[in-house]
N, C-alpha and C positions, 0 to 999 in steps of 0.2 A: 309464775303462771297462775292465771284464777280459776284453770283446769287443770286436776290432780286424777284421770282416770284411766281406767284399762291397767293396776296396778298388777301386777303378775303373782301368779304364786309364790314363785321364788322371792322377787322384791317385797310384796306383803311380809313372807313369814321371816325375813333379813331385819326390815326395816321396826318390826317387831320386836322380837330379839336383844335387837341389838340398842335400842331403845330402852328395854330392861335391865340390859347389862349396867348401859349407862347409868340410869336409874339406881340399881344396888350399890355401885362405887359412889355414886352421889350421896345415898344414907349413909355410906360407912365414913365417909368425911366427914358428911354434917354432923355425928356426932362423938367424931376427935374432934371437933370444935366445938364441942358443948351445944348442937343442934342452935348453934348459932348460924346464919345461912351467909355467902356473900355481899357484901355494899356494894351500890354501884359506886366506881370509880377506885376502888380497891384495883391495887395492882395485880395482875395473873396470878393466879398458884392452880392448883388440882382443882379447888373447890370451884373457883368459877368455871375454869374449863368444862369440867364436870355440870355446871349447873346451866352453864349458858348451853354443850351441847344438847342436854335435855329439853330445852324450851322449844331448842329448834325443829327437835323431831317428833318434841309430841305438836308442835305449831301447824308441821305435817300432816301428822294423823290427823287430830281437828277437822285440818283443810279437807284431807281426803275422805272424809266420812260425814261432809256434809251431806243433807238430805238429794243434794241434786246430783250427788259426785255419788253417793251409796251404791245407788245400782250397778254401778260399772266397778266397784272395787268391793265387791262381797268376798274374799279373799280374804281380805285385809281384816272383816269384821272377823271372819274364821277364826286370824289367830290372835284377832282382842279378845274375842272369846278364849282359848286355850291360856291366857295369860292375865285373864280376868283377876286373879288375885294381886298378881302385882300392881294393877292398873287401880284396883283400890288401892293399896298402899301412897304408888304415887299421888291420888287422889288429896293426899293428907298432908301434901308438903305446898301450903301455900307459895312459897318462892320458885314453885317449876310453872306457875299463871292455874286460868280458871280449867279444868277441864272436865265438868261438869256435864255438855254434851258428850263427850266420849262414855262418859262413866253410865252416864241413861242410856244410851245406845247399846252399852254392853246387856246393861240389866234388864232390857227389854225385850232384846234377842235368848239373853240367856233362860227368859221367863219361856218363849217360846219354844225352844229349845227339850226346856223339861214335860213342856204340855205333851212332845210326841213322844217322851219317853228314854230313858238311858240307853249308852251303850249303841247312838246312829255309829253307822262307819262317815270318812270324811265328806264323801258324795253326799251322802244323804242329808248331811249338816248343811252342806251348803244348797242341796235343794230348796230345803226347809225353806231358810234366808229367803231366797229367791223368792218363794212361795207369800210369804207374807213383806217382801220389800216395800208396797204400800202403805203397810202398818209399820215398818219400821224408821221407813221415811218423816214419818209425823210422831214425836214423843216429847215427853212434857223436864223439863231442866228446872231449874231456881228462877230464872228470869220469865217462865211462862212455854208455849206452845211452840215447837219449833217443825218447821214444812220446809216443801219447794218456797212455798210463795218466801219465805223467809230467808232460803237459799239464794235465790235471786238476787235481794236486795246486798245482801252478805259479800257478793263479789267486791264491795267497794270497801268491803271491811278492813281492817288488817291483814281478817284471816286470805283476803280477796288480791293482796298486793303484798307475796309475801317477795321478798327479798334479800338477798345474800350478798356478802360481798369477798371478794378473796382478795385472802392478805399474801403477794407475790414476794418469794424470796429474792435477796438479793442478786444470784445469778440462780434464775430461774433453766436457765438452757443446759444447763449442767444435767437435769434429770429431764426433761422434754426433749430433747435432740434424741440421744440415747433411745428415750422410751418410742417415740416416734419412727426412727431406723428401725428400732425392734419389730413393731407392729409393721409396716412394711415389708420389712424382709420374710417375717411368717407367713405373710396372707401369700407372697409371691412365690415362696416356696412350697407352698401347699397347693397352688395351682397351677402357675403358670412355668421356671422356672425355678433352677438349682443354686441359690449363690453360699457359695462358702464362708460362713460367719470368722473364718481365722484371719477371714484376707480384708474384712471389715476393721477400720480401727478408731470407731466411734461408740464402740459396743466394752463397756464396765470389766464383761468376761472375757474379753482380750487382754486385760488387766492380769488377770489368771493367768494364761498363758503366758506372756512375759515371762511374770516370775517362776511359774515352772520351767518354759527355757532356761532364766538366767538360773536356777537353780539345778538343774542338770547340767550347765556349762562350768558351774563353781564346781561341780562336783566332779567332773573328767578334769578341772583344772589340778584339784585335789591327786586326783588318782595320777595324773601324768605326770606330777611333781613326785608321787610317790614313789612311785615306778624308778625316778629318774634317781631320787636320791637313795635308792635299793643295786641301781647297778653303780653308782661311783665309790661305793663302801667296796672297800681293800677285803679281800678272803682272808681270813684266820688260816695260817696254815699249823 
C-alpha cells in the first residue's frame, strides 16, 4: 500500500521492537561470519533470514515516516526516539539499504526534544512532536532537502510500491482450517451462543483429549487385568 497511517501505539512500539531484536541477531551472525554479510543468491541460512527480515521492516518504517505519512503516525517517531541508539548502530550496516532519512528524522526530533528539556512524561513527548510536525516534516538527508512536495513524488518510488509475497506451504489447510474454526467458534461463544469445543473435531486440542481418553482407557485396562490376575492366584494355605 502507498499509505502506511494511523499506526497505533501498540503496532508502533511492536514493529519497533521487534525490528531491533531482528537487528541484534543480525549483528551477532554478521560477525560469526567475520562481518561478512549475505550474497544474493546464496542459499537460506540464519544470516539471510535475518538480514532479508531487516530490510523488510526497516523498508516499513522508511515508508511510514515519510514526510506525508509523519503526521498520522507520531507514535511510531516516539519509539525511534526511545530506540535511537540502536537505530544508529543499524545505521552502520550498509547491507540492511540506505536509512539515512530515518536516522535525520530521529536526530531532529531528538534535537527538539532536548530544547524543552529532560525527563517529559510520554504525553508530553508526543505533544511536543505534534507541535513542531511542520518542522519535522521538512529535514535535510545526504541526498539534499526532504518535504511533502517530495513525499508526493515518492509514492511511485520503491518506498511507494512496497510489496510482499507469501511463500504457501505445502498443505497449507492443515493450520488455516483449524485456526479459522477457532476464531469462529470464539467470537460465537462470546456472544451469541455455547458450542462445546470436545464435540468439534477439527480443533488440534481434540488431539489432547484422545489421548488422555486413550490413556485413561490403557490405564483401567491395566487395573482390570490386574484386579483379574489378583483373584485367579490360588490362596497359600
Amino acid at each position: 500500500s502507498p499509505h502506511i497511517v494511523d499506526v497505533s501505539n501498540y503496532t508502533s512500539s511492536r514493529l519497533v521492537s521487534v525490528t531491533v531484536s531482528c537487528f541484534k541477531r543480525y549483528a551477532t551472525l554478521m560477525a560469526e561470519n567475520g562481518e561478512v554479510s549475505e550474497m544474493e543468491g546464496d542459499l537460506p541460512n540464519l544470516l539471510s533470514m535475518h538480514g532479508e527480515t531487516c530490510r523488510t521492516l526497516l523498508q516499513l518504517i522508511r515508508h511510514s515516516t515519510r514526510p506525508k505519512c509523519l503526521v498520522k503516525n507520531v507514535h511510531l517517531l516516539y519509539f525511534l526516539l526511545i530506540e535511537q541508539r540502536d537505530f544508529q548502530k543499524i545505521s552502520q550496516y550498509p547491507s540492511l539499504g540506505d536509512i539515512s532519512s530515518v536516522s535525520e528524522l530521529i536526530r531532529k526530533a531528538n534535537a527538539i526534544i532536548q530544547e524543552k528539556g529532560d525527563g517529559m512524561p510520554a504525553d508530553k513527548i508526543l505533544d511536543v512532536l505534534k507541535m513542531h510536525m511542520m518542522e519535522l516534516k521538512s529535514y535535510h538527508t545526504a541526498d539534499g532537502l526532504v518535504s511533502d512536495a517530495d513525499s508526493v513524488a515518492s509514492d511511485m518510488s520503491d518506498l511507494g510500491n512496497l510489496t510482499f509475497t507469501y511463500e504457501e506451504e505445502a498443505d497449507p489447510e492443515e493450520f488455516f482450517v483449524p485456526y479459522v474454526w477457532d476464531v469462529i467458534v470464539g467470537t460465537l461463544t462470546t456472544t451469541t451462543m455455547e458450542w462445546s469445543r470436545n464435540n468439534i473435531q477439527v480443533f488440534p486440542l481434540n488431539e489432547v483429549a484422545e489421548v488422555e481418553s486413550l490413556t485413561k482407557n490403557i490405564t483401567k485396562a491395566i487395573d482390570g487385568s490386574n484386579t483379574a490376575a489378583h483373584d485367579n492366584t490360588p490362596d497359600i494355605v
